[in-house]
C-alpha positions as MATLAB code, in Angstrom:
seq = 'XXXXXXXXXXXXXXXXXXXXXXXXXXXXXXXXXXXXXXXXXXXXXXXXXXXXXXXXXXXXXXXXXXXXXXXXXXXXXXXXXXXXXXXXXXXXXXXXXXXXXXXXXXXXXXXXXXXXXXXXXXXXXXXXXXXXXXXXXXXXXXXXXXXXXXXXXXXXXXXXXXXXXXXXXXXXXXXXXXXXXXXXXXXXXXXXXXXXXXXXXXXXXXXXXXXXXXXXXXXXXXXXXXXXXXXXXXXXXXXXXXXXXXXXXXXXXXXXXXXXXXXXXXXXXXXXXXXXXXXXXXXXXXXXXXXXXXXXXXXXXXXXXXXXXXXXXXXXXXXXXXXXXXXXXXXXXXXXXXXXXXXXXXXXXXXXXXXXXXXXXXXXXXXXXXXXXXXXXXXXXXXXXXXXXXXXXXXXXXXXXXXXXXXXXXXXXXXXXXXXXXXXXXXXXXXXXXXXXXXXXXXXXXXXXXXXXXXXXXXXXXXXXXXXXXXXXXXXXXXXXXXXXXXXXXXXXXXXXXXXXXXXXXXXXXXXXXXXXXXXXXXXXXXXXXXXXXXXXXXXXXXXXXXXXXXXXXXXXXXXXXXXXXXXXXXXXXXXXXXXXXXXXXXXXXXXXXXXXXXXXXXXXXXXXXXXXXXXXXXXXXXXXXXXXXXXXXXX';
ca = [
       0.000    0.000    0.000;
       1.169    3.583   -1.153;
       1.791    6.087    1.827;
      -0.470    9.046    1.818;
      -0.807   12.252    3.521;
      -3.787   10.602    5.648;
      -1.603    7.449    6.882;
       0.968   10.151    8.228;
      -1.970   12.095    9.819;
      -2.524    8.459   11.718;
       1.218    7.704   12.597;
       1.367   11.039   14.325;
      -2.186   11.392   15.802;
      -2.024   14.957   14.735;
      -6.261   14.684   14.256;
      -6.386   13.814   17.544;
      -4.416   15.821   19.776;
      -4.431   18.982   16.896;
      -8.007   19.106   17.420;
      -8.955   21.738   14.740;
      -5.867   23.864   14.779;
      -2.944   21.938   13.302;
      -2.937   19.727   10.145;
      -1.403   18.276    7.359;
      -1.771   19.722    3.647;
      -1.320   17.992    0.434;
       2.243   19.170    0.042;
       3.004   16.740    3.330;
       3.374   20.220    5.313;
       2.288   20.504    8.450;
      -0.463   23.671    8.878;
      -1.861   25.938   11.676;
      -5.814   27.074   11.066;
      -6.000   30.017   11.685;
      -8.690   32.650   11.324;
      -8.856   36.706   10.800;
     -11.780   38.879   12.146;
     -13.872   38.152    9.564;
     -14.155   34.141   10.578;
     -12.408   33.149    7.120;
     -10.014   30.297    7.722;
      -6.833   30.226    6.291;
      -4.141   26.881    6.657;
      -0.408   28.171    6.907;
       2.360   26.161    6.498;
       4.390   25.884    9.258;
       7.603   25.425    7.680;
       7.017   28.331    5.221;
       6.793   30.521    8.674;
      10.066   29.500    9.303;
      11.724   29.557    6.321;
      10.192   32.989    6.171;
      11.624   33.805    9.243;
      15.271   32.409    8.478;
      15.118   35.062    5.484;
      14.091   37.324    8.020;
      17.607   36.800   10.307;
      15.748   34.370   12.926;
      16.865   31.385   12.619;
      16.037   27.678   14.084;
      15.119   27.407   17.117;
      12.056   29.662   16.609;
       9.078   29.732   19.131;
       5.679   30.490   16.989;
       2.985   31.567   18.585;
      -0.537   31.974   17.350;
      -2.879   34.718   18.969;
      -5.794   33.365   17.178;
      -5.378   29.673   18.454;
      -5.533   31.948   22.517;
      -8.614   33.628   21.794;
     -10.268   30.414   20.479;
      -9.541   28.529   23.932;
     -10.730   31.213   25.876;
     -14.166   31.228   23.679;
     -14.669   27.652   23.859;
     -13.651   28.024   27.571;
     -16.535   30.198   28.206;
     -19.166   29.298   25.696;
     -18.858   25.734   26.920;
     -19.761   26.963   30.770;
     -22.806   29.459   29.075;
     -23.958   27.003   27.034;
     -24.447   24.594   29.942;
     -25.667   27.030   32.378;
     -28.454   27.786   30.085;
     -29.549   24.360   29.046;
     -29.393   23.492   32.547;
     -31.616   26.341   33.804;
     -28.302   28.194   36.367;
     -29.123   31.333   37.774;
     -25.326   32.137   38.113;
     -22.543   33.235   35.862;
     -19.191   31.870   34.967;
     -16.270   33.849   35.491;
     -13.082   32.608   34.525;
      -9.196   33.727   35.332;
      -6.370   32.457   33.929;
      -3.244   31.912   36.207;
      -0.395   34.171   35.387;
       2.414   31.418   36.303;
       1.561   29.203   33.813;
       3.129   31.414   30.934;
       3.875   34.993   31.916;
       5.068   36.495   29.031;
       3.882   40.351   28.247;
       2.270   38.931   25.185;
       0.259   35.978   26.805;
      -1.057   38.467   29.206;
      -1.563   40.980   27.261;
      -3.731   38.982   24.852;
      -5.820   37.146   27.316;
      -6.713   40.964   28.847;
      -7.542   41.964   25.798;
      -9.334   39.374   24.339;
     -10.767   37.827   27.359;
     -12.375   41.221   28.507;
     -15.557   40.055   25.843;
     -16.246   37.814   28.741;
     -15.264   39.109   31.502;
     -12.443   36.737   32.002;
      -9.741   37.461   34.950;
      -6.602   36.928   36.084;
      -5.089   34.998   38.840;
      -1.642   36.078   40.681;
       0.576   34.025   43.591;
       3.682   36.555   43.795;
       4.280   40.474   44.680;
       5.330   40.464   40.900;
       2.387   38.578   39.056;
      -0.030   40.682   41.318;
       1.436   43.888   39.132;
       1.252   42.053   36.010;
      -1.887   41.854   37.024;
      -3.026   45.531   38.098;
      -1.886   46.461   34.957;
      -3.627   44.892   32.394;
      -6.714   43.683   33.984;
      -8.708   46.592   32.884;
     -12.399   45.231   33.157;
     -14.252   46.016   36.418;
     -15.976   42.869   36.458;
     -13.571   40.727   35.733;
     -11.890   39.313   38.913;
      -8.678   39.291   40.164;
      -7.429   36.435   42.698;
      -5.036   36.539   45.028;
      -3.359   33.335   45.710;
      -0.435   32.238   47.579;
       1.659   33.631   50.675;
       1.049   36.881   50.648;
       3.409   39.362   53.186;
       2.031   43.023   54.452;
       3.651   44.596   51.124;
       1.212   42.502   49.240;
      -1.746   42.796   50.987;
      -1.469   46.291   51.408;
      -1.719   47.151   47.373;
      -3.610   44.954   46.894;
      -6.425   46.540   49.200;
      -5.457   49.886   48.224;
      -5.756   48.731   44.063;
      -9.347   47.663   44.999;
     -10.170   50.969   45.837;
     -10.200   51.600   41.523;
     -13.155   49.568   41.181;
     -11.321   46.471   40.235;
     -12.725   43.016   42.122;
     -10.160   41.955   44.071;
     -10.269   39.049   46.204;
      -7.465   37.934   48.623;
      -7.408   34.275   48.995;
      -6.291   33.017   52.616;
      -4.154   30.532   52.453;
      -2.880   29.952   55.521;
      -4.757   30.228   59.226;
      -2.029   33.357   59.745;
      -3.427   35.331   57.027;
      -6.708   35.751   58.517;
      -5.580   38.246   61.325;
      -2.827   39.701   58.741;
      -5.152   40.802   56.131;
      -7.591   42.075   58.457;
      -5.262   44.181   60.618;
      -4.022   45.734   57.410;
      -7.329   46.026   56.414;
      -8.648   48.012   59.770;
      -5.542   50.089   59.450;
      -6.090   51.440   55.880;
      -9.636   51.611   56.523;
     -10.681   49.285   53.307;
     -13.421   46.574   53.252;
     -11.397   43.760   51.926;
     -13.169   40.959   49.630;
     -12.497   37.316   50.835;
     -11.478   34.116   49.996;
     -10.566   30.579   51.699;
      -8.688   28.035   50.383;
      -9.808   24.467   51.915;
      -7.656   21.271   51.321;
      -9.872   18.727   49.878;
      -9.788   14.706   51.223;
     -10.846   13.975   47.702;
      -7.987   12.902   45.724;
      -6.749   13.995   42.511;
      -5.067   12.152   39.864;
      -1.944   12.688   37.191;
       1.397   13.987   38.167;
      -0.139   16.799   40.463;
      -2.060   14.141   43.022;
      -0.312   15.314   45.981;
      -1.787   18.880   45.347;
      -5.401   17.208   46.730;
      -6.091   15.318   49.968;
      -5.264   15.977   53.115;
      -1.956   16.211   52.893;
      -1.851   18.843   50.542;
       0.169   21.595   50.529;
      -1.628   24.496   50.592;
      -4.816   25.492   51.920;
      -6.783   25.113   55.367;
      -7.913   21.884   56.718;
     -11.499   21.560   57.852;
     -10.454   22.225   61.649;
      -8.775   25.059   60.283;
     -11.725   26.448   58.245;
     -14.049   26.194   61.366;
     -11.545   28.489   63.780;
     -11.376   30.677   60.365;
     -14.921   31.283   60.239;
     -14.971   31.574   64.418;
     -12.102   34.624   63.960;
     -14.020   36.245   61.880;
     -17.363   36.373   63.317;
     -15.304   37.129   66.655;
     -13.846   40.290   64.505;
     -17.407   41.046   62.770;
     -15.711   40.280   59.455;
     -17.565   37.253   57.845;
     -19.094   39.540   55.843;
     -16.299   40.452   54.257;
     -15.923   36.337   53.066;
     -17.189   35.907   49.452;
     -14.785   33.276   47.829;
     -14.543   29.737   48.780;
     -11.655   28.269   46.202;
      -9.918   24.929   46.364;
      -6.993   23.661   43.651;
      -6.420   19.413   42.514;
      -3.973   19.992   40.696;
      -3.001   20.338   37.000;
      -4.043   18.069   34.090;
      -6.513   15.933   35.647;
      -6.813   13.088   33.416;
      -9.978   11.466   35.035;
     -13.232   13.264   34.803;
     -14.320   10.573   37.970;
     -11.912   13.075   40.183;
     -12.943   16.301   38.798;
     -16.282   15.328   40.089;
     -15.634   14.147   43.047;
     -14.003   16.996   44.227;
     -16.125   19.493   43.130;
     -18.985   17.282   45.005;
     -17.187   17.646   48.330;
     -16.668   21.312   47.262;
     -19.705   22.545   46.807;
     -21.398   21.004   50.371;
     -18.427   22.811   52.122;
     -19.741   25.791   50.306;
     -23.029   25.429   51.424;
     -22.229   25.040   54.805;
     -19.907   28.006   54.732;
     -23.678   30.240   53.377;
     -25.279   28.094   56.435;
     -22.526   29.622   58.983;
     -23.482   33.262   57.497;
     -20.975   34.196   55.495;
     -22.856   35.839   51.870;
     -20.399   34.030   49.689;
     -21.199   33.998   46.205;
     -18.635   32.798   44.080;
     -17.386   29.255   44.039;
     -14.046   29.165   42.687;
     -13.256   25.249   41.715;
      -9.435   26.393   40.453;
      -7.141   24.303   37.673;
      -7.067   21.063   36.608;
      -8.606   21.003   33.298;
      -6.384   18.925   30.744;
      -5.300   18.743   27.579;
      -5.276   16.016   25.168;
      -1.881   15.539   24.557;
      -1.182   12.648   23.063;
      -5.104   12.279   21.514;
      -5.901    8.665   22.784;
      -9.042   10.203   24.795;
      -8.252    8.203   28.017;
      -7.507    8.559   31.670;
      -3.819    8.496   31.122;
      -1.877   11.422   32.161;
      -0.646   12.954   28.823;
      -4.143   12.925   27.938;
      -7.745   13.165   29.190;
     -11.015   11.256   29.116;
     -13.227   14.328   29.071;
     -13.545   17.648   26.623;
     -14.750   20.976   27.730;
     -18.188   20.838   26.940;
     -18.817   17.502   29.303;
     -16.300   19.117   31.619;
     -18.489   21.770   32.014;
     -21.769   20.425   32.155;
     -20.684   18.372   35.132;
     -19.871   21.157   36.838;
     -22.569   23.268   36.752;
     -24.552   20.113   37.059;
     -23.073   19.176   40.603;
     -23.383   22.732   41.730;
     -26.875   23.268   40.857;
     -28.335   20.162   42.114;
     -26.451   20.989   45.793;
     -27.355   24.276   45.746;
     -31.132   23.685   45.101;
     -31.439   21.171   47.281;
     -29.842   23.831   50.059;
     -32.598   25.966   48.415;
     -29.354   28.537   48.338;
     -28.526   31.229   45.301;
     -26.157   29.567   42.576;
     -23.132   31.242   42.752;
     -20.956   32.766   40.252;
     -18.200   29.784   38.801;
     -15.061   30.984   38.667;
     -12.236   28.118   37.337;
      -8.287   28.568   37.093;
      -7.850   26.962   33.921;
      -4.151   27.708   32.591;
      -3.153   24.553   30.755;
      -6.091   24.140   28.430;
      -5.607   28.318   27.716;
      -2.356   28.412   26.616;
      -1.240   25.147   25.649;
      -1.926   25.201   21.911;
      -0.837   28.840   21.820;
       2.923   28.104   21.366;
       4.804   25.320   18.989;
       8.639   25.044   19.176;
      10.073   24.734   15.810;
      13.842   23.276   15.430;
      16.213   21.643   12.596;
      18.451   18.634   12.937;
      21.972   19.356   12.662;
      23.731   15.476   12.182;
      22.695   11.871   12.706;
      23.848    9.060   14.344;
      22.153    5.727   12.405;
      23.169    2.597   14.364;
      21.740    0.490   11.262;
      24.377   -0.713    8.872;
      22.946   -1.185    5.390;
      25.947   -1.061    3.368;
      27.959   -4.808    3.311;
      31.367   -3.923    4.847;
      34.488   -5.455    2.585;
      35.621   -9.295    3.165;
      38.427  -10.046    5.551;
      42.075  -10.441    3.942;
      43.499  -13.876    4.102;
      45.814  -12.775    6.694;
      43.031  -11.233    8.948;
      42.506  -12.365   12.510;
      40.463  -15.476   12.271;
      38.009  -13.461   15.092;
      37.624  -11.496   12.181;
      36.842  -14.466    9.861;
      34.354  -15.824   11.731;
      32.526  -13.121   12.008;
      32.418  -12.364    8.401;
      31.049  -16.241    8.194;
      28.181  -15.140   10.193;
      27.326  -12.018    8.493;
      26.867  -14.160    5.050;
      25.398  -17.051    7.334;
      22.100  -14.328    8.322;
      21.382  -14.204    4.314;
      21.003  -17.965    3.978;
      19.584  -19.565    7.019;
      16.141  -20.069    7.905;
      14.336  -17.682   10.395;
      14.331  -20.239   13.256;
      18.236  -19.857   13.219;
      18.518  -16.229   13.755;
      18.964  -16.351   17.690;
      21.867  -18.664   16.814;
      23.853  -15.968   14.194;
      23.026  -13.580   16.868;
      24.521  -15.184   19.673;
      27.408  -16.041   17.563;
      28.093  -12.637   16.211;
      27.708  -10.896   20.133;
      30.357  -13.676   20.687;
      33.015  -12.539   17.865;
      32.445   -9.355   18.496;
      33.279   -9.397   22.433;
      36.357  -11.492   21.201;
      37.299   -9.049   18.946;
      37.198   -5.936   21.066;
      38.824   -8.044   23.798;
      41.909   -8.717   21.808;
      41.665   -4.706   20.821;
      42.170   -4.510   24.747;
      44.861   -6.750   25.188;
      47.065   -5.145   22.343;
      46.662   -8.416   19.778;
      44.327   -6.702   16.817;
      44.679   -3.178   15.315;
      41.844   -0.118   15.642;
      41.337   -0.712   12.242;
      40.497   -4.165   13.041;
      38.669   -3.493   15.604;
      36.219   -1.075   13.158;
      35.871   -3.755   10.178;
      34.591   -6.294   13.376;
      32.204   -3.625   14.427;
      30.982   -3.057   10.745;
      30.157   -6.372   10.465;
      28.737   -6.875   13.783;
      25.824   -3.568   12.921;
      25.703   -4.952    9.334;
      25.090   -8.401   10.790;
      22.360   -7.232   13.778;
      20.716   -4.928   10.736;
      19.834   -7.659    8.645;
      18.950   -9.809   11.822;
      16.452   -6.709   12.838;
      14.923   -7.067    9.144;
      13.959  -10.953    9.525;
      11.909  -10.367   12.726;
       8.592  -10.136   10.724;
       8.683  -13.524    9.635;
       8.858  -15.507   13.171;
       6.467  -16.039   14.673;
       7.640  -15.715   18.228;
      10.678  -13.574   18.478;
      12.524  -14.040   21.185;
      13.403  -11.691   24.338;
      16.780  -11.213   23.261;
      15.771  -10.006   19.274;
      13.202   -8.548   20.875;
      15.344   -6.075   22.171;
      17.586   -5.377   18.500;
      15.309   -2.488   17.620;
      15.759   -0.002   20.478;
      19.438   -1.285   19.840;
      18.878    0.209   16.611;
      17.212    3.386   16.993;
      19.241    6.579   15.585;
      20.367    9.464   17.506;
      19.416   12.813   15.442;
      21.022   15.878   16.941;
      18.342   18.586   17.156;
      19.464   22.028   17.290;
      17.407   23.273   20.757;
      17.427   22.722   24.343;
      14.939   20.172   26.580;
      16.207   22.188   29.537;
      15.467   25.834   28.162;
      12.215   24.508   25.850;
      10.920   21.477   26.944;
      11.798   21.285   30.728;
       8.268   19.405   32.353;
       9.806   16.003   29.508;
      12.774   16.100   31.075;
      11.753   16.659   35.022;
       7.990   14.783   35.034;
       8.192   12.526   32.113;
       5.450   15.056   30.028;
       5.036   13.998   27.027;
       4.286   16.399   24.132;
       3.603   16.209   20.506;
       6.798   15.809   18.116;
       6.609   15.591   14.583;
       8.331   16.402   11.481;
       6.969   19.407    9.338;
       7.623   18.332    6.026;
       7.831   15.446    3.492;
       4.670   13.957    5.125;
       4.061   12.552    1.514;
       7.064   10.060    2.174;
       6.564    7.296    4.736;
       8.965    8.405    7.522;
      11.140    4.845    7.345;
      13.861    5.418   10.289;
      13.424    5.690   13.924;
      14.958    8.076   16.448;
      15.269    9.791   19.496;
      16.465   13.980   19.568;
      19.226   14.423   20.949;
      19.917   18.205   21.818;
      23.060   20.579   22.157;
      23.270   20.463   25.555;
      26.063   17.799   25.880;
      24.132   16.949   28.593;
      22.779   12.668   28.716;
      19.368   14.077   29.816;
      19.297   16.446   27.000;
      16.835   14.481   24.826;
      13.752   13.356   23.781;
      13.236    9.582   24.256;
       9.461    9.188   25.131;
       7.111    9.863   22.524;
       3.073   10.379   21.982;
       1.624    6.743   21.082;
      -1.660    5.274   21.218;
      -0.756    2.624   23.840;
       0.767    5.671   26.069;
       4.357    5.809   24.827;
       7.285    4.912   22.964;
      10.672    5.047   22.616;
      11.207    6.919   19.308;
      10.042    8.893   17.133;
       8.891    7.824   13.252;
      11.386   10.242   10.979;
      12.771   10.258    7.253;
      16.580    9.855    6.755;
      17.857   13.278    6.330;
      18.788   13.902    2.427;
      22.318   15.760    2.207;
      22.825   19.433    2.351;
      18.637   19.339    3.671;
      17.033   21.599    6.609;
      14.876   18.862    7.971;
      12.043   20.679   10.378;
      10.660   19.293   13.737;
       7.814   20.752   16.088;
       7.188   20.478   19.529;
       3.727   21.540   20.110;
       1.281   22.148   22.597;
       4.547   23.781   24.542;
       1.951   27.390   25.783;
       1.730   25.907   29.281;
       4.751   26.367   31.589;
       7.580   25.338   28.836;
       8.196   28.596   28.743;
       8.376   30.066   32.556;
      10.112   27.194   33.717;
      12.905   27.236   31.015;
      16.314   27.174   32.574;
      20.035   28.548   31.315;
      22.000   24.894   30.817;
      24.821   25.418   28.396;
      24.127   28.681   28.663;
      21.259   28.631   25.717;
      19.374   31.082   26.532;
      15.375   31.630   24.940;
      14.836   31.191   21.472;
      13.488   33.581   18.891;
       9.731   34.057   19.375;
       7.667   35.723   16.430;
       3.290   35.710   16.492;
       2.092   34.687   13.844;
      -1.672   35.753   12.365;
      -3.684   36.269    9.217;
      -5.422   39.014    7.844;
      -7.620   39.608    5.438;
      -6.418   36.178    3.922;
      -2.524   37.020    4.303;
      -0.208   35.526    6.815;
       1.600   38.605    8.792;
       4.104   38.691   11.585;
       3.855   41.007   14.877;
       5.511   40.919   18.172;
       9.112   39.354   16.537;
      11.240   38.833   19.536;
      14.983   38.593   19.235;
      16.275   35.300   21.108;
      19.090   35.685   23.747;
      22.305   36.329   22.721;
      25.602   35.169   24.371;
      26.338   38.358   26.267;
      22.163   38.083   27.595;
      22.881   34.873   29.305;
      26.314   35.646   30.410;
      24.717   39.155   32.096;
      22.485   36.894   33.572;
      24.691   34.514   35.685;
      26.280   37.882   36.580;
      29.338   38.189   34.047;
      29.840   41.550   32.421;
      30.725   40.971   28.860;
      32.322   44.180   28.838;
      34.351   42.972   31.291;
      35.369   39.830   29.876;
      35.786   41.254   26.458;
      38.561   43.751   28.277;
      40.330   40.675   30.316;
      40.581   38.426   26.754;
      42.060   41.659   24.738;
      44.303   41.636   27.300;
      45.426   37.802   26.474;
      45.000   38.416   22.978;
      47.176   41.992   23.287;
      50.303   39.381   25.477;
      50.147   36.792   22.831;
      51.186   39.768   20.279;
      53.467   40.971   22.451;
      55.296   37.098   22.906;
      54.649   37.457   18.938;
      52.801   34.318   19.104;
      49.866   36.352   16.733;
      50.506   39.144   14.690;
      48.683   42.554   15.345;
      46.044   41.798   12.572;
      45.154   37.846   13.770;
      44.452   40.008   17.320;
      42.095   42.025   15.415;
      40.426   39.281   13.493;
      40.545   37.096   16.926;
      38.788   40.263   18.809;
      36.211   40.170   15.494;
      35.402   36.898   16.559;
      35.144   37.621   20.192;
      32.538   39.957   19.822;
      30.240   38.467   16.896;
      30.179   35.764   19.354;
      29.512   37.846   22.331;
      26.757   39.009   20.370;
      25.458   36.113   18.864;
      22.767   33.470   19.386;
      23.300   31.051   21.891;
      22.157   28.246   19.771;
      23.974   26.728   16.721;
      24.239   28.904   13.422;
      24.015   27.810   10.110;
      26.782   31.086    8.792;
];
């Protein structure tokens, strides 16, 4: 059967987990849909974006991001909580807020503000510095702004004094301390402050975030804890002041079952909290609302067994049918949904630079007659693979393992040559290659075959960072969406995990989106000489970003924002990537400082006339292009 464009949509699941933003086009490209004002839909290739952008003087690694793909998650956000609160009859409002840690670039924020302000939609802060992102750019008087987090007397007091604009600020206790702290400061400034608690849940959660529910959660007050809360402030004639109960799972909650739980247990604390005579009024059931990352639709944690709509519906469902049966006012639904935001927003874009192929597919030469007779035998078994029956090939491979131990061991012991030792590993590969390629036609391979294709798997060197770009693969095991972004036409024949520039052994990408969950490489074509071969990361909005750290010294790539208008593809908001002096400065070197001590070298080397005046020059030409160059590799 021929490969087509629509067997490479299935290897890569990009249907699935793409929902309707990314795709594949005739051409074998890989495209974003995107939209202009107007609702027209337009499919841009994602490798023409780059190669535009390479003309441009940003080069590989580039970060894309696509303002239309935010505003469409925060629409489907919010129409999916309207449309159930109507069909179900609520007498509330939802009220969403989006949590400034999980990507707090200007842009993000600035986007979500301004876009999000058609419904209202807030923003959520845990530090002295998010909480002035915040003031800022939430300008919407009904939107709300939550306070999260430890929050010292610096904090609390702007924040009181900001909600003296008119802007709906609610400070979210966290801790049984804060309850005292925020009113003295409070009484002091003579401002009514607006309320929240945060209550630990004994429901569980689920996914890599489970500790962040139960009892032994982190933050938050246990039920004990809420009682003396409420008692302190009806002893300080301040539970009026209380209009927030909140609690948090977690993030990426794979398993509707949990979601539902805990917003069960949730909403009859909140009832009982109206019951104790607090006014309340908004139920704030915080983050937790996954993504589909690797499409399979389950309860596994790279993906999720829910979509917004049902996710929604349950919701409002759970809270209604408590709150009626308290014969209490719905409140206003307020959820801290980051992830499912942002997520889409951002795809990392980056070229391979060399490959390492383990497979051998090229015969090596015969032995000479007076070659080591190690070296003989295994050239017996090599020819041995082509003519023996399938049931045999555990035997040539035990043999060859055999000859080629032998062989490196009289390397070792100063007997055989280097170059000996390379024509016996030539023929080992060459021999385990062709072993690989008879597997389909046992039928039952055994454990040790079993094993030869991982053996086999290629290293390609990518030119990016896991550390800087993709840090939650490398510290939680997330998996995200990989793919090439071009020659989708071809079947992809090799397989192979990224390696990237880090020099680092964690610096790569060896678990991959699969149906089953995972796997251990990644379906890619063999690069063609002389050939800019494209890979994505996508799905990288959420966190990738924020959490980024400076190994090697590689520092953020170039970031442009992509969009279309009036049918044309346009590029705003280019951002130049870090260049070596950036991440220098930030570890606290001064590269005019270390420009002045290696002029200083290069001026003693003249003087010892080991260079010549000019190759100081030159050599201080070089010193500062590089100074001032991208961190990451260059093609010029």
């Amino acid at each position: 059967m021929s490969w087509t464009v629509d067997a490479a949509r299935e290897l890569y699941s990009i249907r699935q987990w793409g929902e309707e933003y990314f795709d594949i086009n005739e051409e074998g490209e890989v495209v974003v849909n995107l939209t202009d004002e107007s609702g027209k839909a337009t499919a841009v290739s994602l490798s023409k974006i780059v190669r535009d952008q390479d003309e441009r003087g940003r080069p590989v690694p580039l970060l894309l991001r696509f303002r239309n793909l935010l505003n469409r998650r925060i629409e489907a956000l919010n129409q999916a909580f309207i449309t159930a609160m109507k069909g179900s009859g609520y007498r509330g409002v939802y009220r969403g807020v989006y949590p400034i840690k999980v990507n707090q670039q200007q842009q993000v924020i600035e986007e979500i503000s301004d876009f999000g302000r058609k419904y209202h939609y807030g923003l959520e802060c845990g530090s002295k510095p998010e909480l002035l992102i915040a003031l800022a750019h939430l300008n919407d008087p009904e939107a709300l702004l939550i306070c999260n987090g430890y929050k010292d007397i610096e904090f609390i007091d702007l924040a009181l004094k900001a909600s003296q604009t008119g802007m709906q600020i609610v400070l979210v206790v966290e801790m049984p301390s804060e309850v005292d702290a925020i009113l003295d400061r409070a009484e002091a400034l003579g401002i009514a402050p607006t309320l929240g608690i945060r209550f630990r849940l004994s429901a569980k959660s689920e996914g890599h975030w489970a500790d962040s529910g139960g009892d032994r959660s982190t933050f938050g007050l246990n039920t004990a804890q809420l009682i003396d809360a409420i008692d302190r402030l009806k002893e300080r004639d301040s539970l009026k002041y209380l209009k927030l109960f909140h609690y948090h799972q977690g993030s990426q909650l794979p398993n509707i079952r949990a979601i539902r739980e805990a917003c069960t247990e949730a909403v009859r604390v909140y009832v009982n909290l109206v019951n104790e005579g607090a006014p309340m009024g908004i139920l704030d059931l915080g983050g937790g609302l996954a993504i589909d990352y690797d499409g399979t639709h389950t309860n596994y944690i790279s993906s999720c067994n829910y979509g917004l709509k049902e996710y929604a519906a349950d919701l409002v469902e759970i809270v209604q049918n408590a709150c009626d049966g308290a014969g209490i006012t719905h409140p206003t639904i307020v959820t801290e949904s980051g992830r499912a935001v942002v997520a889409h927003y951002s795809v990392l874009t980056f070229n391979v630079l060399d490959v390492t192929d383990f497979r051998e597919t090229e015969a090596p030469p015969a032995p000479s007659p007076d070659s080591h007779e190690m070296l003989k035998n295994l050239w017996e078994i090599q020819n041995r693979v082509q003519t023996q029956e399938p049931n045999r090939l555990q035997e040539c491979f035990n043999d060859a393992l055999f000859y080629r131990d032998q062989i490196r061991s009289l390397f070792n012991n100063g007997v055989v040559t280097l170059r000996t030792r390379a024509h016996g590993e030539k023929m080992y590969w060459f021999t385990i290659t062709q072993i690989a390629e008879q597997l389909g036609e046992l039928d039952e391979i055994p454990e040790d075959l079993a094993s030869l294709e991982a053996n086999l798997i290629s290293y390609y060197y990518a030119n990016f960072s896991v550390f800087q770009s993709l840090p939650d693969h490398w510290a939680i095991d997330q998996l995200f969406p990989i793919m090439p972004l071009q020659r989708l036409t071809e079947e992809p024949t090799n397989q192979a995990i990224l390696a990237d520039i880090t020099c680092d052994c964690d610096g790569k990408v060896d678990r991959f989106i699969d149906v089953k969950g995972a796997k251990r490489h990644l379906p890619i074509h063999a690069q063609k000489p002389g050939e800019n071969y494209l890979i994505g990361a996508f799905l990288v909005g959420a966190y990738q970003e924020t959490l980024g750290d400076l190994h090697n010294l590689l520092g953020d790539p170039h970031v442009v924002s992509v969009a279309v208008e009036d049918g044309e593809v346009v590029y705003t908001n280019e951002v130049e990537g870090d260049s070596v002096s950036d991440v220098l400065s930030y570890v606290e070197y001064d590269p005019k400082t270390i420009e002045r001590q290696f002029r200083a070298i290069a001026e003693r080397a003249v003087q010892k006339e080991q260079i010549t005046a000019k190759q100081r020059r030159d050599l201080m030409d070089s010193f500062r292009a590089t100074l001032n160059g991208y961190t990451y590799y260059e093609n010029d």
